[in-house]
C-alpha positions in Angstrom: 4.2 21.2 15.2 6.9 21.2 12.8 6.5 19.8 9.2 7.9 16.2 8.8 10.9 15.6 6.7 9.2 13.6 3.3 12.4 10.7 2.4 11.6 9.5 -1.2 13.6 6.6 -2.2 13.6 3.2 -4.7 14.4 -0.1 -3.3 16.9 -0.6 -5.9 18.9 2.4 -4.9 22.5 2.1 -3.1 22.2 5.4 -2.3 18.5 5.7 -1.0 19.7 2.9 1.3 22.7 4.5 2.4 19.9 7.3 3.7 17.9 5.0 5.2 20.2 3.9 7.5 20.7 7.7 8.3 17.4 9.1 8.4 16.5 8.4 11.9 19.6 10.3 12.8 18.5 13.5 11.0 15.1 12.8 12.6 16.6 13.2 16.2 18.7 15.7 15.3 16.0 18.1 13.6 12.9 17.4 15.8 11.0 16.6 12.5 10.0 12.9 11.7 10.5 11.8 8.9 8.0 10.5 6.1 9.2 7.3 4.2 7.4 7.7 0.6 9.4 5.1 -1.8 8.8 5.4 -5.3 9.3 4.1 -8.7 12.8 6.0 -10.7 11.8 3.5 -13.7 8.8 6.0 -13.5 11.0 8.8 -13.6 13.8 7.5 -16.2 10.6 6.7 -18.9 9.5 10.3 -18.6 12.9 12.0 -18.8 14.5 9.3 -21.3 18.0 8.7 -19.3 18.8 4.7 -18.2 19.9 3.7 -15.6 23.2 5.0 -13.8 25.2 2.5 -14.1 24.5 1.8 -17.5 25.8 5.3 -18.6 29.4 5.2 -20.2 32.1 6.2 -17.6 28.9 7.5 -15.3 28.0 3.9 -14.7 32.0 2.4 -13.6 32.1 5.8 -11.5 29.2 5.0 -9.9 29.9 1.4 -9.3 33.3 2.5 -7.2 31.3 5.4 -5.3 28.7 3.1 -4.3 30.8 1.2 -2.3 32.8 4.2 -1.4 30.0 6.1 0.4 28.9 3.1 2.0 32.8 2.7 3.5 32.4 6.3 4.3 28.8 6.0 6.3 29.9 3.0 8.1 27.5 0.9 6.3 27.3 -2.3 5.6 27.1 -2.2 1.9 27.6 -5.7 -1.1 26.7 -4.4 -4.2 23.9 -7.1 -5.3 23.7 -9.1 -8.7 21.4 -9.1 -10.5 21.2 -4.9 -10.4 19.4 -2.7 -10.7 15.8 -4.7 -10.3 12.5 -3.5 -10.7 10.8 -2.9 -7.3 7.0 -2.8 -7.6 6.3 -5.6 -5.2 8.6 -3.8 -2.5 6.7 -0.8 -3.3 3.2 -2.2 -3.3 3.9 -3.9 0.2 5.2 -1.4 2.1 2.1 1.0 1.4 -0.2 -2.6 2.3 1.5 -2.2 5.7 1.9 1.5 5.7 -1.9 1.6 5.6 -2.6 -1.0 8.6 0.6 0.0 10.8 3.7 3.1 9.7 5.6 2.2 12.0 6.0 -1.6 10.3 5.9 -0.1 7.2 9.3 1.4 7.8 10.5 -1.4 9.5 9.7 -3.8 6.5 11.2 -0.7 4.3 14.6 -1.3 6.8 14.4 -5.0 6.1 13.7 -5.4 2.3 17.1 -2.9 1.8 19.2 -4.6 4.2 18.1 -8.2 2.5 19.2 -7.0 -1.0 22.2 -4.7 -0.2 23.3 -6.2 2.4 22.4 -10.2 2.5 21.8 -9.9 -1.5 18.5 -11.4 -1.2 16.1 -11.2 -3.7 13.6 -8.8 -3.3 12.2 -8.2 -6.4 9.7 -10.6 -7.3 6.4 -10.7 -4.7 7.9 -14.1 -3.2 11.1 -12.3 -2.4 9.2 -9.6 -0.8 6.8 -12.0 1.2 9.9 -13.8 2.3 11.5 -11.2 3.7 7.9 -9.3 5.3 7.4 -12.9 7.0 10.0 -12.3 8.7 9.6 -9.1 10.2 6.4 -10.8 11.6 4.1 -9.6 8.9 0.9 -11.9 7.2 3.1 -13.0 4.6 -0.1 -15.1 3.2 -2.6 -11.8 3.7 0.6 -9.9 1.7 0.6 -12.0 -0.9 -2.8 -11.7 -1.8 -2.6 -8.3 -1.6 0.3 -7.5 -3.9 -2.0 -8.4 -6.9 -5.7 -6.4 -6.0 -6.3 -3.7 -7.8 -7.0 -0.7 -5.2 -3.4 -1.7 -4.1 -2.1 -1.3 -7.4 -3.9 2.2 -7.8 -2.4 3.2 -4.4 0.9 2.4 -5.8 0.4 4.8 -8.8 -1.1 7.1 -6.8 2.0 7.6 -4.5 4.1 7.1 -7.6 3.0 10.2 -9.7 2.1 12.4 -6.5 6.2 12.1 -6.2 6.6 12.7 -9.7 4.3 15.7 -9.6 6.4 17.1 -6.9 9.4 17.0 -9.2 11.1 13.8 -7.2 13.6 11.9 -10.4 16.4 10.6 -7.9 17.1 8.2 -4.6 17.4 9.9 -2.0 15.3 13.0 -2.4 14.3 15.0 0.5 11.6 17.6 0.8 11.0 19.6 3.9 8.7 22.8 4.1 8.8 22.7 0.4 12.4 23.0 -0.3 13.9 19.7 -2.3 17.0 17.9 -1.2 18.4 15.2 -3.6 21.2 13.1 -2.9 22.4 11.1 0.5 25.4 13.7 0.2 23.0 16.5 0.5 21.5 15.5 3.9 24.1 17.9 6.3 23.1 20.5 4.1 19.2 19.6 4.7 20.3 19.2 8.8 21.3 22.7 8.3 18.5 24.2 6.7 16.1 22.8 8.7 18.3 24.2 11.9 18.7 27.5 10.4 14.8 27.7 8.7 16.4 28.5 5.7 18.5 31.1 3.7 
């Protein structure tokens, strides 16, 4: 059987939403699933030093415009929330609760919590946000809630956190599939084709 597809993203990402809303897509299109591993880029900007995008001079009014741009371009429904960027923890730390009981919810409360901030511009990152939001996929949203602050959940968090650092992972989307890295929702035909291909 062929090697899934590994989709790292951060909730706070326009971009790594854009590619969730393509991934499944790619998945039918490749014969590979695909492996929904969000992560932490605060993680990633403390190590290499560099803020956020759109608080980079020029970088950050580029971005803003290109958001919105590449969301018009998808066909995606795309609002641009405020406040932004947010930290995500909680979203983080509840979709590997459910990832661990059922994957298949986990991606659906991945689907949910991106299309409630970039969409409905919900607030999803504080744990009530989140809880609000899994409740309504159908999820425990009082067994959530008491999860989101015990420890091993925390340490599962960090584990899946610095595993995607350690596998070089600093941007949302980032692909990796039989070892070869992908980063960028613009760089997803150019995975398709690998993957097609097996290489070059």
């Amino acid at each position: 059987m062929a090697s899934p597809i590994d989709f790292y993203f951060d909730f706070s990402s326009p971009y790594g939403y854009v590619a969730s809303r393509l991934v499944e897509g790619l998945a039918q299109r490749t014969g590979r699933e695909i492996q929904w591993r969000p992560m932490l880029i605060g993680a990633v900007m403390k190590i290499t030093g560099q803020p956020a995008l759109i608080d980079i001079p020029m970088k950050g009014t580029y971005a803003r415009r290109d958001f919105e741009r590449t969301a018009r371009y998808y066909k995606v429904p795309f609002r641009l929330p405020d406040p932004f960027p947010i930290g995500t923890v909680p979203a983080v730390r509840a979709f590997y609760w459910t990832h661990n009981r059922d994957p298949a919810q986990a991606r659906s409360l991945a689907k949910a919590l991106l299309s409630a901030f970039f969409v409905d511009g919900r607030e999803i990152g504080s744990a009530e946000g989140v809880v609000a939001v899994a409740r309504a996929t159908g999820l425990d949203g009082g067994a959530l809630a008491a999860a989101l602050g015990d420890p091993a959940l925390k340490e599962r968090t960090r584990q899946a956190v610095e595993a995607a650092v350690a596998l070089g992972v600093f941007g949302s989307p980032y692909f990796i599939v039989d070892g070869e890295p992908f980063w960028g929702v613009d760089r997803m035909p150019m995975l398709e084709e690998w993957v097609r291909r097996g290489g070059w």
